[in-house]
C-alpha positions, -999 to 999 in steps of 0.1 A, spaced: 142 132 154 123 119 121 144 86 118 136 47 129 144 51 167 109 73 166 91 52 143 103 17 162 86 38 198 -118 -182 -23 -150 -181 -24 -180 -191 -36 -174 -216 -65 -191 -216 -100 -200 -244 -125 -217 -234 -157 -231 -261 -180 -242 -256 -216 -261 -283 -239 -236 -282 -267 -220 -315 -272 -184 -314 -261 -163 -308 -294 -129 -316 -305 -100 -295 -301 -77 -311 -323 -68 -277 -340 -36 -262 -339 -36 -228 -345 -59 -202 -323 -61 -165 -331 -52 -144 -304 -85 -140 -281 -105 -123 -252 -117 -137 -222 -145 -117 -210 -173 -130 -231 -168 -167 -235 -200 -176 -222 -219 -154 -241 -198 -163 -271 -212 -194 -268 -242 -194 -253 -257 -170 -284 -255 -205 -306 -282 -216 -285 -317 -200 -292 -326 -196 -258 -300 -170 -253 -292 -132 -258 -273 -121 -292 -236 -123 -290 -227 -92 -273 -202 -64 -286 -174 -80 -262 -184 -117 -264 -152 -141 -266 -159 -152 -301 -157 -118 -314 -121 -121 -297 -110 -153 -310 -117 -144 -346 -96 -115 -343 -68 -131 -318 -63 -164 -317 -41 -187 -339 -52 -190 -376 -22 -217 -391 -37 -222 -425 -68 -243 -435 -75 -251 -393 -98 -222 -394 -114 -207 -424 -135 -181 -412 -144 -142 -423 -127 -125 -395 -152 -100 -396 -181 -119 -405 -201 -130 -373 -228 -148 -388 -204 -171 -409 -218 -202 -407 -183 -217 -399 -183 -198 -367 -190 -228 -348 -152 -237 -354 -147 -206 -331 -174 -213 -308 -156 -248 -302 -120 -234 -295 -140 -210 -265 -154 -236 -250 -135 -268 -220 -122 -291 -233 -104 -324 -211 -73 -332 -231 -44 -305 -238 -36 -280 -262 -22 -290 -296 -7 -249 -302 -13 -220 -279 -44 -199 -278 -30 -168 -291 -3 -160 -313 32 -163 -298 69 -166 -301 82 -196 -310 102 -201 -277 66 -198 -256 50 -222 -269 59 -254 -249 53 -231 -215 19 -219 -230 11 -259 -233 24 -265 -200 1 -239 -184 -26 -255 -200 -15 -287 -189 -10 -276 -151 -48 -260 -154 -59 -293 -164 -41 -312 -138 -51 -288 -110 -87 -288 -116 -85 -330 -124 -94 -335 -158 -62 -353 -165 -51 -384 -143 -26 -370 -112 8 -366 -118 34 -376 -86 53 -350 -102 29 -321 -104 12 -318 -72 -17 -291 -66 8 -269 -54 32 -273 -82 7 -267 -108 -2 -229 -90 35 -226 -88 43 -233 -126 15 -209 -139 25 -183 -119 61 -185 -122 59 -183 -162 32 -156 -160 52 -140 -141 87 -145 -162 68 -135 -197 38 -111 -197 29 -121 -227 17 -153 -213 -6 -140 -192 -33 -135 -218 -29 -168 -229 -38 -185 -195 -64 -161 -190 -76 -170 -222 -74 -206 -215 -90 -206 -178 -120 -183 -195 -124 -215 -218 -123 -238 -193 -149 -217 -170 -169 -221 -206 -199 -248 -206 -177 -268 -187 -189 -307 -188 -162 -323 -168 -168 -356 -153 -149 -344 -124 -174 -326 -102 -150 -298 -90 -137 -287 -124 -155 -257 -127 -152 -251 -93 -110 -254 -97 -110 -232 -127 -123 -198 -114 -103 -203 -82 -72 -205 -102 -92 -176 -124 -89 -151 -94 -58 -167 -85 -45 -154 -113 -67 -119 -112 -54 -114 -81 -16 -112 -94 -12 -104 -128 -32 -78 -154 -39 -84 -190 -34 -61 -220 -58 -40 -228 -72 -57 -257 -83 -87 -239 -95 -62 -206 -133 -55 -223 -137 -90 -230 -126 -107 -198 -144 -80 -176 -177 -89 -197 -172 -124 -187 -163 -121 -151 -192 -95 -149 -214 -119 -166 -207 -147 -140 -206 -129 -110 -240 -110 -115 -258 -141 -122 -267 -151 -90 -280 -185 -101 -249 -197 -114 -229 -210 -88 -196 -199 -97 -211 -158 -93 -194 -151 -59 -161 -163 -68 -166 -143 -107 -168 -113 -80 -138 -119 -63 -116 -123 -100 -136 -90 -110 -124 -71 -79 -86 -88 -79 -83 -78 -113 -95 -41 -105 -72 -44 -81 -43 -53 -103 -50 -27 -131 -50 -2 -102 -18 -12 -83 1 -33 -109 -3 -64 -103 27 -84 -77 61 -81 -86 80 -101 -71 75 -145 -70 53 -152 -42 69 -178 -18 56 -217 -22 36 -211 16 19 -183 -1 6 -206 -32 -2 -234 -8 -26 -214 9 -41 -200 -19 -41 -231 -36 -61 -246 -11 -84 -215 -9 -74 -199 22 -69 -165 8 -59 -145 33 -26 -148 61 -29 -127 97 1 -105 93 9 -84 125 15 -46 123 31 -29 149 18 6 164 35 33 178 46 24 217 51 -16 208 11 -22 203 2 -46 178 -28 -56 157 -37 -85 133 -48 -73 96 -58 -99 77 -35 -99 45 -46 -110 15 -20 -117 -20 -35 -90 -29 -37 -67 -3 -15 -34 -9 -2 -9 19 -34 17 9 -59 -9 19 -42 -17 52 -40 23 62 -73 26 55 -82 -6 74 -60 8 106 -70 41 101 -106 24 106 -99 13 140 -88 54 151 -120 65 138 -106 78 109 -126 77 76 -125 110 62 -98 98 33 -80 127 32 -70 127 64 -65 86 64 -36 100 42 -17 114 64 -10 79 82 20 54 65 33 19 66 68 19 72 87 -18 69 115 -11 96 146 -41 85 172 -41 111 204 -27 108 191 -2 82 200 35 95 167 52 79 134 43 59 110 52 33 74 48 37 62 18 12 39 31 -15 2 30 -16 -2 6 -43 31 -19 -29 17 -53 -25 20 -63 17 35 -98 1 60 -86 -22 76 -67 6 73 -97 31 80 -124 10 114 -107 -2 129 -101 33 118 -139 43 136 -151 18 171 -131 27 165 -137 66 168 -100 70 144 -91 108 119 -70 101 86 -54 114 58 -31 97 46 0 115 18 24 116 25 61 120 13 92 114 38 111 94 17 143 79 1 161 108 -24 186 86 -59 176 101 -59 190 140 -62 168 164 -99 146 168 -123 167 194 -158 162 182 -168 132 183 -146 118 213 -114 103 195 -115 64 199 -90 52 226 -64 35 205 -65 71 181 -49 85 215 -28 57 219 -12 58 189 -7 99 185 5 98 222 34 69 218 43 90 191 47 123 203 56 114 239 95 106 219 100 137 207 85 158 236 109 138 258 138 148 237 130 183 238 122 187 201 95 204 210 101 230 236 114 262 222 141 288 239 144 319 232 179 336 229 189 301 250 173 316 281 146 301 301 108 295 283 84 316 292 63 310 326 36 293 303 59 264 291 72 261 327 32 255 337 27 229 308 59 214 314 57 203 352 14 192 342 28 169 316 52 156 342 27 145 361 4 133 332 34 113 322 37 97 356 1 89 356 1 73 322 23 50 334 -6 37 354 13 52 385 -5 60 412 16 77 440 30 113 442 63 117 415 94 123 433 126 139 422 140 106 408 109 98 388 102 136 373 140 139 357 125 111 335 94 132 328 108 165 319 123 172 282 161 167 284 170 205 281 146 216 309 169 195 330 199 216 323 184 254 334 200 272 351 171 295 362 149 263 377 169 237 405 157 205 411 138 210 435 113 239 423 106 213 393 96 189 424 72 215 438 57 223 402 51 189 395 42 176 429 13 206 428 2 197 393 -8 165 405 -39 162 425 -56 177 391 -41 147 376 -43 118 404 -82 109 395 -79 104 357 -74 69 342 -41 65 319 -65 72 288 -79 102 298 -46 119 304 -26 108 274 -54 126 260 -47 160 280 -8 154 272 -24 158 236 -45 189 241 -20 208 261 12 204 238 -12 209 207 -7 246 214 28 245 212 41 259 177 64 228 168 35 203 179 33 177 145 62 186 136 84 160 119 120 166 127 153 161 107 186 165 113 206 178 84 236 199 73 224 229 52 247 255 31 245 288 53 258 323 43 242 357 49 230 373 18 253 405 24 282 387 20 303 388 -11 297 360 -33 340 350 -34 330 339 3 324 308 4 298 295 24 297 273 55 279 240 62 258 242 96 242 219 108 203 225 118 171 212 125 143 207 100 110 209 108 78 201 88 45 210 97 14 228 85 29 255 88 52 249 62 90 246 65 115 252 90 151 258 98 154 253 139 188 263 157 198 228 168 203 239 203 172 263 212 153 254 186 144 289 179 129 290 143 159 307 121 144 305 85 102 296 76 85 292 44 50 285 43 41 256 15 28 282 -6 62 294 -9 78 266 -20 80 260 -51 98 227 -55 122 198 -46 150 183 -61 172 154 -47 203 154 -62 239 128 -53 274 139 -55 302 122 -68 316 112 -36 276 95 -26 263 121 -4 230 127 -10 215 166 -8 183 180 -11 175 212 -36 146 231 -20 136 262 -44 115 290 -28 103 320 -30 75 336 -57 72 348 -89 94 377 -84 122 361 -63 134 329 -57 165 309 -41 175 274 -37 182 262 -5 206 231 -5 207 207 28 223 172 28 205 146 46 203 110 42 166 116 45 162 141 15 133 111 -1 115 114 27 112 152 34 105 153 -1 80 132 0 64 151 28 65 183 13 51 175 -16 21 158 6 16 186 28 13 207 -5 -11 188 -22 -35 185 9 -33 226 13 -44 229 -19 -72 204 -19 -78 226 16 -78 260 -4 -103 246 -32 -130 233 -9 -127 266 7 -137 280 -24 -166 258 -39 
């Protein structure tokens, strides 16, 4: 059955120099302003350099930074003002802290904008070390009100594009400090989209420069902030281990993810890292790399005691989920699984080793359980299933890296649990059929028949299947409506064949709707907190809602709607 029992079986551094005089940032009032073009803000005062471009940080600072009176008198539109050095100075390092925020804020942000600044200033040592504010501590601060108010995080991107501006520190590793805590800071927060242009045009300017130092670390902020507009940015605090590494530069933690049968393997996990770019880094070591079919695989966090579980989303953040359940103490483990089972199985090529590994441990579960293994009218399956059956009995014994002949008290372990209660096969006939099924089998390594177990039940009907158990509203249509209908409980089934209503006990197929049939999902709670699942289907002409309750009703949703989408992408490649 589809619940947990199932599931359980920085860089290169920068420093960019300029031969303006350092200027004096006294001021107290900045307009609102850009990041992305600082540099070239700057550098267009000097002759030797390209006009200010159409995203340069200047043009951003006379439209958004502070303007408190007679601090700044400057045509807002007027580029070529000759008091547009006054601008030029505010995007450029300074050494000392802020008098007034960057950009325009409340009131109530401006000491924690100052602080930032101070904290950038302390981190990257142009102001004398603090007992108090240690390296760490600093990291912590900025991201901790970044991540409070979001309206602060254009201001300290804002101020660490200044200070990555012809910086002239005396301390050698200024620069250096800044865009680290630059794609620090990419790598967990966003910025509006007013200041996007602007900061993209100066991380793009840095990081395709390859003379400047800082470009391989401007490559890593461009590709955490990509990152962050895709997925969201974090949302939860990240732990103080977390920003000690990070701080320090070591950007990435080995985080273990578990496979089907207990195998592990070590991803390397970056604050940045989300769910997708594991799968897809998993998937990698199965030989998967068509994408559509790396789709088809989840992450699933499994937290003790919980009863069932949801998939984590694509675009979840591996340390947001983590760092939450460290904190409460709660045991937990991540897993890899297939859960959609639309591609057929890998042929041609070969499938890698640890693709049959994985599909095996995860099938094995439900074969054993007889989930799979249909009988009709509750009789005996058909001389074909009895064949398969007593073959994968002895694939099963040899997988286990066994290498004698199976007797009676190994194959009742091998044989789906209902096979064991027939009354048309005794124990010892299942012997015989086993026992002569396996010299065929004897000479193959473990690999080599988990990946016959594979081929042979892949012509079953209910192979990749995922199963559910629920309790679905059941009346036959000829009755009259003041009857009131019965609960039964059934088995769903999902596969690429659609969906499907299996008698619990024989798992004969009752009810089937292709995906093209169904039209839609709906997951609805009644008032006493069971939870229910609306499934409507049917065509244009006719359609009917089919109600089961399930605790699962999220996740066969989910699936649906997954194995729907993928038919369709299916259907329009067939006809381009």
């Amino acid at each position: 059955m589809h619940t947990d029992n199932n599931i359980h079986q920085l860089h290169s551094h920068e420093n960019t120099t300029s031969q303006n005089s350092p200027s004096d940032y006294g001021h107290n009032g900045y307009q609102k302003h850009s990041v992305s073009s600082m540099g070239n803000a700057v550098n267009q005062m000097d002759s030797s350099s390209p006009p200010m471009s159409k995203h340069s940080l200047l043009q951003f600072a006379m439209q958004h930074f502070r303007n408190d009176g007679e601090d700044i008198k400057i045509k807002r539109n007027d580029v070529r003002s000759s008091d547009n050095n006054l601008h030029v100075d505010l995007v450029k390092w300074q050494g000392h802290p802020l008098q007034a925020p960057l950009l325009r804020l409340p009131p109530d942000l401006t000491n924690l904008a100052l602080e930032c600044f101070d904290c950038i200033l302390r981190y990257c040592g142009d102001l004398i070390p603090d007992p108090e504010l240690t390296e760490v501590k600093c990291v912590y601060t900025v991201l901790m009100h970044c991540h409070k108010h979001l309206i602060l995080r254009d201001e300290v991107y804002c101020q660490l594009i200044k200070q990555t501006t012809s910086n002239r520190s005396p301390c050698s590793e200024s620069a250096q400090r800044a865009w680290r805590l630059l794609s620090i800071l990419a790598a967990y927060f966003g910025c509006s989209d007013a200041l996007r242009p602007y900061l993209i045009e100066h991380l793009t300017s840095a990081a395709s420069d390859r003379h400047r130092s800082c470009h391989g670390t401007a490559a890593v902020c461009l590709t955490n902030l990509r990152k962050t507009a895709r997925c969201g940015g974090r949302k939860n605090v990240p732990s103080v281990e977390e920003v000690t590494a990070v701080s320090a530069g070591r950007s990435a933690r080995r985080q273990i993810y578990r496979l089907p049968g207990g195998a592990e393997r070590i991803v390397n996990t970056r604050c940045s890292t989300v769910v997708g770019d594991v799968i897809i880094e998993l998937c990698s070591l199965l030989g998967i790399e068509i994408p559509a079919e790396q789709q088809e695989f989840s992450l699933y966090c499994i937290v003790q005691g919980d009863a069932f579980t949801m998939p984590l989303a694509a675009d979840e953040y591996i340390l947001d989920v983590t760092t939450e359940l460290l904190k409460s103490g709660q045991p937990f483990y991540l897993i890899f699984c297939r859960s959609v089972w639309h591609f057929p199985l890998k042929r041609d090529p070969a499938p890698t080793p640890l693709y049959i590994e994985v599909l095996f441990n995860q099938v094995a579960p439900d074969y054993l359980e007889g989930l799979l293994l249909e009988l009709p009218n509750g009789g005996a399956p058909t001389p074909d299933y009895i064949r398969d059956m007593a073959r994968i009995a002895a694939i099963l014994h040899r997988a286990a890296d066994l290498n004698h002949l199976p007797a009676m008290k190994e194959i009742k372990f091998l044989l789906p649990k209902p096979a064991l209660s027939l009354r048309e096969l005794r124990p010892a006939q299942w012997v015989a059929l086993v026992q002569s099924a396996w010299p065929s089998i004897a000479g193959l390594s473990p690999i080599q028949v988990k990946a016959q177990f594979l081929n042979v039940l892949s012509s079953w009907p209910l192979f990749g299947s995922s199963f559910f158990a629920v309790k679905r509203v059941w009346s036959e249509e000829a009755l009259p409506e003041e009857v009131s209908p019965m609960w039964r409980e059934l088995i769903l089934a999902l596969n690429r064949r659609g969906v499907l209503f299996l008698d619990p006990n024989t798992h004969e197929t009752l009810q089937h709707w292709p995906f093209n049939e169904v039209i839609s999902t709906r997951k609805v709670r009644s008032e006493d907190g069971a939870l229910f699942l609306d499934m409507k289907v049917g065509n244009l002409l006719q359609q009917r809602v089919i109600r089961v309750q399930t605790e699962q009703a999220h996740e066969i949703s989910r699936l649906v709607r997954q194995y729907i989408t993928m038919a369709q992408a299916q259907l329009r490649e067939r006809r381009e």
